[in-house]
MIDO-204307 format. One record per residue (C-alpha): residue number from 1; x, y, z. Coordinates in Angstrom, 2 decimals, decimal comma, m for minus. Example, Ala and Ser with C-alpha at 12.3 -4.5 7.8 and 13.67 -1.06 7.14 Angstrom:
BEGIN
(1 (12,30 m4,50 7,80))
(2 (13,67 m1,06 7,14))
# end
This chain:
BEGIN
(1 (1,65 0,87 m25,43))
(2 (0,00 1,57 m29,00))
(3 (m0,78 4,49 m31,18))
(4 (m4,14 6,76 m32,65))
(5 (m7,03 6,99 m30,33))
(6 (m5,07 4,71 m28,05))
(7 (m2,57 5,38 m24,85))
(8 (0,90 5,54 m25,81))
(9 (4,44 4,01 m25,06))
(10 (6,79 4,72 m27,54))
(11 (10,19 4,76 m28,49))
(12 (11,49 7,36 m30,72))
(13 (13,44 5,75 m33,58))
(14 (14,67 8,86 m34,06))
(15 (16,44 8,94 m30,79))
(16 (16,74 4,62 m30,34))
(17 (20,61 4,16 m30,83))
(18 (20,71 6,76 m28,34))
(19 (18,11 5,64 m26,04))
(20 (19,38 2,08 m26,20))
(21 (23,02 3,16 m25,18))
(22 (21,83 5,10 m22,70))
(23 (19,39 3,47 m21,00))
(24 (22,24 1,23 m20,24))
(25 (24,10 3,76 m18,49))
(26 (25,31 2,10 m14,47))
(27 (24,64 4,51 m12,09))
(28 (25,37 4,14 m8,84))
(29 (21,98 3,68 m6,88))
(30 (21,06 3,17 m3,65))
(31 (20,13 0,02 m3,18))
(32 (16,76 m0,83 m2,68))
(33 (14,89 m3,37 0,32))
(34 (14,32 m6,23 m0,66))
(35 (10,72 m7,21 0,45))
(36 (10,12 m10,59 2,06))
(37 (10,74 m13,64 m0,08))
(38 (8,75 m16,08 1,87))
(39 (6,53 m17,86 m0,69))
(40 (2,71 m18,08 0,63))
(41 (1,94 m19,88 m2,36))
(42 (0,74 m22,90 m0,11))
(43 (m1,73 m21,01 1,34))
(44 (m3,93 m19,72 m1,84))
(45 (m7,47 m18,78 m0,51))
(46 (m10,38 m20,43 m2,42))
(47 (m13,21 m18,07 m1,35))
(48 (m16,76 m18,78 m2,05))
(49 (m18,70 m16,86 m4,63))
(50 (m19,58 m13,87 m2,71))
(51 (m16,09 m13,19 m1,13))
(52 (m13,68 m11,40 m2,12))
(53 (m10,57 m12,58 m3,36))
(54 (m7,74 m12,39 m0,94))
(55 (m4,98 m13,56 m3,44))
(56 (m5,46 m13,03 m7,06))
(57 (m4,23 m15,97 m9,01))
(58 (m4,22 m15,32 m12,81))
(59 (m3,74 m18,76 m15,03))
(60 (m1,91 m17,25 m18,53))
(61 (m1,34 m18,72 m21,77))
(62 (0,99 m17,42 m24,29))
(63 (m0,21 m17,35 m27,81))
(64 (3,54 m17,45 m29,52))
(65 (2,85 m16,63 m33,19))
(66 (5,77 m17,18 m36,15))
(67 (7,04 m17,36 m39,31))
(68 (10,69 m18,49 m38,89))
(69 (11,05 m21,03 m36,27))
(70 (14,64 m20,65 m36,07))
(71 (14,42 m17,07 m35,24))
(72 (13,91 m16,90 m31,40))
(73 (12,57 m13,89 m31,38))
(74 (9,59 m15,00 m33,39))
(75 (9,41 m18,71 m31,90))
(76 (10,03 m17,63 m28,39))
(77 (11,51 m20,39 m25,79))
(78 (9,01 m21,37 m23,37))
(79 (11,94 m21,42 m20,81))
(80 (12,48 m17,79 m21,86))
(81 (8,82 m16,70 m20,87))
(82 (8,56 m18,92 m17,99))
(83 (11,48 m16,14 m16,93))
(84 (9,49 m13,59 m17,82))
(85 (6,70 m14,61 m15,76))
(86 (8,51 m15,08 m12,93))
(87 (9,93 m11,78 m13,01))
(88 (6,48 m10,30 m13,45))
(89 (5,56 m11,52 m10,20))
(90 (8,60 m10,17 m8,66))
(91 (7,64 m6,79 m9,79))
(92 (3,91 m7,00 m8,75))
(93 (4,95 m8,81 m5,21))
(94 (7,30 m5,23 m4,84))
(95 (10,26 m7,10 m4,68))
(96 (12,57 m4,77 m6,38))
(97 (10,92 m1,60 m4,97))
(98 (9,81 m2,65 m1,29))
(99 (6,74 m0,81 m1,76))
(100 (4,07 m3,31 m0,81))
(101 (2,74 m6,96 m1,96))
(102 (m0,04 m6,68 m4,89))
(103 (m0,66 m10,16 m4,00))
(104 (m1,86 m11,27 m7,86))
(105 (m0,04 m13,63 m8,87))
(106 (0,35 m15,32 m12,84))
(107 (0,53 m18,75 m13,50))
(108 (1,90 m20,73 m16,58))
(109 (m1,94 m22,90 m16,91))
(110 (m0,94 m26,18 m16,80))
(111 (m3,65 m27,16 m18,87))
(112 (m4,91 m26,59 m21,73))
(113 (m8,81 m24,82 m22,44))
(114 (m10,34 m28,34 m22,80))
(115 (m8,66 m29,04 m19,34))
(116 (m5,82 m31,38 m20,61))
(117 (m2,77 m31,09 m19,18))
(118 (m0,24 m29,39 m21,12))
(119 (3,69 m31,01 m22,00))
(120 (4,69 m27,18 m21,89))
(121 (2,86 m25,06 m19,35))
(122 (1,16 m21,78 m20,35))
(123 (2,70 m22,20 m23,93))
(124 (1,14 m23,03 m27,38))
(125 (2,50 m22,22 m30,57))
(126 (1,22 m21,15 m34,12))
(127 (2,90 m20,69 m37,53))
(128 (2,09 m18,02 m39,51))
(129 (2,81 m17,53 m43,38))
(130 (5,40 m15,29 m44,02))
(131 (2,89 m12,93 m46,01))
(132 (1,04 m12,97 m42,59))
(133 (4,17 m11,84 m39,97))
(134 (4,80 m9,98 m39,22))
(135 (1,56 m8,61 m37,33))
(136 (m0,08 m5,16 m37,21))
(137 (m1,18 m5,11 m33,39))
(138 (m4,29 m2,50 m33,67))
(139 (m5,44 m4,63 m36,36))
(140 (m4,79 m8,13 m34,99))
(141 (m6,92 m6,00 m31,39))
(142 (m9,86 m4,68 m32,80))
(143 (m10,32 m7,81 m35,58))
(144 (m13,79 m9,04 m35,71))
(145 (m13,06 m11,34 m38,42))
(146 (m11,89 m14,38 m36,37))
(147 (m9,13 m14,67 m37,46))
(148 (m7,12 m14,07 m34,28))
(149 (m10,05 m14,56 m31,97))
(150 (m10,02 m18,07 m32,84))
(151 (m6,75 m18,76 m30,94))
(152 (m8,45 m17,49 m27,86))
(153 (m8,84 m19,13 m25,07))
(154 (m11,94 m18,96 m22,60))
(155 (m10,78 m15,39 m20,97))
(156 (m13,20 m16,45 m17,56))
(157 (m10,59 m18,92 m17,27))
(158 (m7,13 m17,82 m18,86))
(159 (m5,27 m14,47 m19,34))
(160 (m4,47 m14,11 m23,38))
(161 (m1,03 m13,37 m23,99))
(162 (m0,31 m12,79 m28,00))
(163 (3,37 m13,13 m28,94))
(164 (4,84 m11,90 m32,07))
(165 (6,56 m9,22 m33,98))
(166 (4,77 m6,12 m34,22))
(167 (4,33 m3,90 m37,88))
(168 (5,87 m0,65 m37,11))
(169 (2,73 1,04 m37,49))
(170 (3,65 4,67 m36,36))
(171 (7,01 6,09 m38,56))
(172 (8,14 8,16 m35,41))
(173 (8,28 4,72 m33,22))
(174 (8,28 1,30 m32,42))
(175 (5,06 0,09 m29,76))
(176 (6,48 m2,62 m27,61))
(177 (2,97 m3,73 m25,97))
(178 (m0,42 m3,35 m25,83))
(179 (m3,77 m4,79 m24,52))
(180 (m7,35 m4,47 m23,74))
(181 (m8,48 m2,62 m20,70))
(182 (m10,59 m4,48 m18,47))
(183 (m14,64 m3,74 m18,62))
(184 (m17,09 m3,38 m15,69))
(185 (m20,81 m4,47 m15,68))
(186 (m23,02 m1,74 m14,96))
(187 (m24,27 m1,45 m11,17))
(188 (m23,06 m0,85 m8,03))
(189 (m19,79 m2,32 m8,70))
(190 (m18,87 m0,03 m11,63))
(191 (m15,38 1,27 m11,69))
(192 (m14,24 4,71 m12,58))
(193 (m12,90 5,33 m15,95))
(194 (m13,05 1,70 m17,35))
(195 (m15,97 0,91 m19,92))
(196 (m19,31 m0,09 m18,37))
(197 (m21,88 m2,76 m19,97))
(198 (m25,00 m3,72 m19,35))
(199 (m24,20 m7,60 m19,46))
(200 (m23,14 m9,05 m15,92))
(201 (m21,47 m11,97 m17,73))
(202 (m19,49 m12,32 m20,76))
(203 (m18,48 m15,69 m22,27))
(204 (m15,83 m16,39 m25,46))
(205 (m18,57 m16,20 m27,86))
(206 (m20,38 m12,86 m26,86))
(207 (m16,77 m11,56 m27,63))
(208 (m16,46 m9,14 m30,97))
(209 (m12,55 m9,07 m31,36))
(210 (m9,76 m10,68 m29,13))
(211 (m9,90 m9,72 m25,56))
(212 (m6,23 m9,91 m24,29))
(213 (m2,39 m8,64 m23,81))
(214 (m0,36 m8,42 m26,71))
(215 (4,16 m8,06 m26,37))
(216 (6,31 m7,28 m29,18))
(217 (8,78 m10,34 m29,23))
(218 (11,40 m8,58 m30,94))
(219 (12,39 m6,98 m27,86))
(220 (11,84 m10,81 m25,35))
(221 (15,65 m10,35 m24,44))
(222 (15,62 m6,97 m23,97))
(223 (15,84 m6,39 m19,75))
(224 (17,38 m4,51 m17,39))
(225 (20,36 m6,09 m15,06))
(226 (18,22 m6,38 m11,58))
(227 (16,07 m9,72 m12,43))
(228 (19,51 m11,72 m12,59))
(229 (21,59 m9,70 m9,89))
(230 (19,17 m9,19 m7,41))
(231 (19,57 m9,16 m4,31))
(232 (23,48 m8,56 m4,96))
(233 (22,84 m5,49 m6,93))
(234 (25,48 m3,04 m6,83))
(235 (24,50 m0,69 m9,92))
(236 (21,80 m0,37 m12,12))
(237 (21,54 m0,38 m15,56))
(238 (18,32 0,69 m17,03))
(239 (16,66 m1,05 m20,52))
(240 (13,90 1,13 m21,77))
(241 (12,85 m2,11 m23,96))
(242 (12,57 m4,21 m20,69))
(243 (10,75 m7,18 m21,78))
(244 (9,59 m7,49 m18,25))
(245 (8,24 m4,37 m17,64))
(246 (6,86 m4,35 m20,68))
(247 (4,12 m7,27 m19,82))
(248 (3,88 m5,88 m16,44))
(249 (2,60 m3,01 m17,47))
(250 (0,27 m4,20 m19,87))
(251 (m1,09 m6,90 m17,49))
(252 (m1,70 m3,26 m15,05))
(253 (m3,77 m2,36 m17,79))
(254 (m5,77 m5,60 m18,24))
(255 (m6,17 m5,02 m14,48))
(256 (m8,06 m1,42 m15,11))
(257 (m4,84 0,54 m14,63))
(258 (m4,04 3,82 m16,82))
(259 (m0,82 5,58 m17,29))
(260 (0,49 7,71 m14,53))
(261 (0,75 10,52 m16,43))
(262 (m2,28 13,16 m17,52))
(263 (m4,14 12,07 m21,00))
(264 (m7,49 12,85 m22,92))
(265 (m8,61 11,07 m25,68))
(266 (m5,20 8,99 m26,38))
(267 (m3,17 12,31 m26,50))
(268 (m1,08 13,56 m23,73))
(269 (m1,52 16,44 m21,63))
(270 (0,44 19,52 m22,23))
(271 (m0,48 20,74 m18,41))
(272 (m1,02 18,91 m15,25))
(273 (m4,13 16,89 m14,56))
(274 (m4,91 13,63 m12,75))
(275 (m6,38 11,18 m15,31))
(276 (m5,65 7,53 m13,74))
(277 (m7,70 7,73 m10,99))
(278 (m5,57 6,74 m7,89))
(279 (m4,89 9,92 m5,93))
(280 (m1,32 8,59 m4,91))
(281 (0,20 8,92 m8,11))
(282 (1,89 12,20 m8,70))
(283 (0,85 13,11 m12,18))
(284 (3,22 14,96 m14,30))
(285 (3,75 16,62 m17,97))
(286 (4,18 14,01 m20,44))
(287 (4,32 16,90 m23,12))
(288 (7,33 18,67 m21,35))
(289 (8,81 15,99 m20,42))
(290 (9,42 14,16 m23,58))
(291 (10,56 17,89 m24,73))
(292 (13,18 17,80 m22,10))
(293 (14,35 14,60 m23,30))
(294 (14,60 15,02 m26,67))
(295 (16,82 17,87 m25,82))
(296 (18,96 16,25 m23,52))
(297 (19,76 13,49 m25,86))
(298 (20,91 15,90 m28,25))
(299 (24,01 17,20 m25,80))
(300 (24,86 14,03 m24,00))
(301 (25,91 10,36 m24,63))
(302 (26,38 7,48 m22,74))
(303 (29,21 8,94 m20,90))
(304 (27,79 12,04 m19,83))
(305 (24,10 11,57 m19,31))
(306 (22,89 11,08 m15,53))
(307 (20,41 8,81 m15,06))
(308 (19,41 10,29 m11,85))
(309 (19,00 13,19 m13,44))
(310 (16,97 11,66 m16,39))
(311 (14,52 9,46 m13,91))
(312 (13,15 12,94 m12,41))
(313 (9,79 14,72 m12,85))
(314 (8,36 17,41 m11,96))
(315 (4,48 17,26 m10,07))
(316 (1,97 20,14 m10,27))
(317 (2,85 21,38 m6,85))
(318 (6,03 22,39 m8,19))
(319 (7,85 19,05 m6,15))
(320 (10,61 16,41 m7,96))
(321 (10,45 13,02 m7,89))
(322 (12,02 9,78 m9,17))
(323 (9,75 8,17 m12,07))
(324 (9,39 4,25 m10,42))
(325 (6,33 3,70 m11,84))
(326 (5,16 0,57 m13,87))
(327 (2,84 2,72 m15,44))
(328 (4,99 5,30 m16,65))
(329 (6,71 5,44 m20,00))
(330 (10,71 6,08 m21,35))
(331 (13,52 6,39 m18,31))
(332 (11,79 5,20 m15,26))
(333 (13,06 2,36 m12,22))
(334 (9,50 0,95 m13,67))
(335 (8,89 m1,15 m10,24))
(336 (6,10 0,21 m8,58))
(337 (2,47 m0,21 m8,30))
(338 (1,06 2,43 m5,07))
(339 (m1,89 1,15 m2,94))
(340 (m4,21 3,30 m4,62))
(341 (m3,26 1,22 m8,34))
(342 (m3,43 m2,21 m6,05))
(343 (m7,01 m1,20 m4,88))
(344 (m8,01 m0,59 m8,32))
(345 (m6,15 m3,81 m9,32))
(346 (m8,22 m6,35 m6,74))
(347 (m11,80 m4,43 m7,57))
(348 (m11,08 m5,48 m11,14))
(349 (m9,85 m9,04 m10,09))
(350 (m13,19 m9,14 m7,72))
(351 (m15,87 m7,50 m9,83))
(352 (m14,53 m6,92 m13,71))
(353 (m16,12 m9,34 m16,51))
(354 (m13,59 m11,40 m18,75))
(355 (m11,37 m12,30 m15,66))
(356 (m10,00 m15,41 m14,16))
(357 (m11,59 m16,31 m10,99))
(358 (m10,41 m19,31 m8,39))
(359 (m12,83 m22,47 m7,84))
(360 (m16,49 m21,79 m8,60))
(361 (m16,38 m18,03 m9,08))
(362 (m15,23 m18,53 m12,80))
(363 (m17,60 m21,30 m13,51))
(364 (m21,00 m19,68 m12,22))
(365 (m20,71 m16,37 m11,08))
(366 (m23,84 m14,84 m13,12))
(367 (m23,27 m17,48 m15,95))
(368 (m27,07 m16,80 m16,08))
(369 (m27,52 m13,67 m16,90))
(370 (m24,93 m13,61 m19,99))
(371 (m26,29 m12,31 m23,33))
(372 (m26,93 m14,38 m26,32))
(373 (m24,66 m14,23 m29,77))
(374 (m21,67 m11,39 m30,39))
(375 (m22,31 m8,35 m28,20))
(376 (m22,25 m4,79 m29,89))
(377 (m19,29 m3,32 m27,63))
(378 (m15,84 m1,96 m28,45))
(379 (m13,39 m2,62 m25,76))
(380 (m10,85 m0,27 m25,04))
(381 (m7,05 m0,71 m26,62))
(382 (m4,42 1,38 m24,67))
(383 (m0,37 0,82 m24,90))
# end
């Protein structure tokens, strides 16, 4: 989710009383299978070195910045995201969709990056000036003056979750997330699409800018109804601000993931083509669709729209289907992640720099071979 020579998720402010109403429309759904709940959480692998990870488990720590600490939006509570993370897992575990287990899981760290153990899991907090919040997100992503790297933690050990209210940055929209996509090292375990460097390790201080996720916490309560009513879900009501979702598919990005939909350059496609790299996602035009939208929200309301009707797109062979994606943008069931995104997902968890590895894999894994002083590299910022 962000804006210029980045990917974009946006919502039209143009269109947002609208969109908000009506992404809350209950339709009557059929309900979906619930996948198996049994928690296997006892029975983490801790491979050696060379393996590969069988079960992905990500420690994260949320960076919550403020000004107001009596707003809650700003000073989010860490009950709140402890929610939020647990939901996250639900969607990547395919609980709401029954379309397969990711098997990455996130973890509130319970300690902190000089390994003391933390009152509040996964949760630190930093006030701001008012003249400082709130915070443009493509300038707090690509800053190279420390100023936000210095609340970094080590990223070999920790996922970096930034937390605060965004700058409306784009006058046709409001950007609700946004994050770095993951990197490979050049070799034989390069992977298609993400940027390639020559270093085979990368530590905090060979870092230019922040590496990490960033959320829009003026939107933390925003969620659709499933989380709480699940399994007992008789309708669902859709939130195109879903907090939830929102993470989830910024962590898929952190993970090497791009949108579903066809893009060049940070622009969409007005046309069909494949650009994400996983052959079992139907790809579909962004360009047209929005079109259709904007159109459609013009002659109905929250009465007379039909979600059904609003969750379908059209693939290059001509072929509808419903947008469940967590990788897709605007009116989508947003649950989903195929086996061709969960492949993509575990060679970045295996092989990627600047990611969290179990037992000795973060600690040494060619700690050797890392480069000296700030590396000249710009990492990619997508939405």
């Amino acid at each position: 989710r962000g804006l210029g020579d980045v990917y974009k998720r946006q919502i039209y402010e143009t269109m947002k009383q609208r969109l908000f109403s009506l992404f809350m429309v209950a339709a009557a759904l059929v309900l979906l299978n619930a996948c198996d709940k049994k928690d296997d959480r006892t029975t983490i692998p801790k491979p050696e070195p060379v393996e590969p990870i069988k079960l992905g488990v990500l420690p994260v720590v949320f960076h919550v910045f403020y000004a107001d600490e009596n707003d809650a939006t700003q000073k989010v509570p860490a009950e709140r995201l402890r929610q939020v993370l647990d939901n996250v897992n639900r969607l990547y575990q395919g609980v709401f969709s029954g379309a397969g287990n990711a098997n990455i899981r996130f973890l509130l760290t319970p300690v902190d990056k000089a390994g003391n153990r933390l009152d509040v899991p996964g949760v630190e907090y930093i006030k701001l000036k008012e003249s400082e919040y709130p915070i443009d997100p493509y300038v707090l992503m690509n800053d190279k003056s420390g100023k936000y790297k210095q609340y970094m933690w080590d990223p070999n050990r920790f996922v970096n979750v930034y937390v605060y209210h965004f700058k409306q940055t784009n006058t046709n929209g409001t950007t609700l997330g946004i994050s770095h996509m993951a990197i490979s090292a050049r070799g034989e375990h390069e992977l298609e699409g993400l940027l390639a460097v020559q270093a085979r390790h990368l530590t905090l201080d060979n870092l230019p800018t922040p590496f990490c996720v960033s959320v829009n916490s003026k939107y933390v309560n925003e969620e659709s109804n499933r989380y709480k009513d699940w399994p007992n879900l008789h309708f669902l009501r859709i939130n195109s601000a879903d907090f939830n979702v929102t993470l989830a598919h910024e962590l898929g990005h952190y993970l090497g993931l791009f949108h579903v939909f066809g893009e060049e350059k940070g622009e969409y496609i007005d046309g069909f083509k494949d650009t994400d790299y996983c052959k079992d996602t139907p790809t579909y035009n962004k360009v047209a669709y929005d079109k259709f939208l904007a159109e459609y929200l013009q002659t109905h309301n929250a009465q007379t729209a039909d979600l059904n009707e609003l969750l379908k797109r059209t693939g290059s062979d001509g072929k509808t289907f419903d947008s469940n994606n967590i990788m897709d943008y605007a009116i989508s069931l947003g649950h989903t992640f195929t086996q061709d995104q969960t492949k993509r997902m575990r060679h970045v968890l295996n092989y990627s720099l600047l990611i969290p590895r179990p037992g000795s894999r973060s600690r040494s894994v060619d700690a050797h071979d890392k480069p000296k002083g700030v590396v000249d590299v710009k990492f990619r910022v997508i939405e």
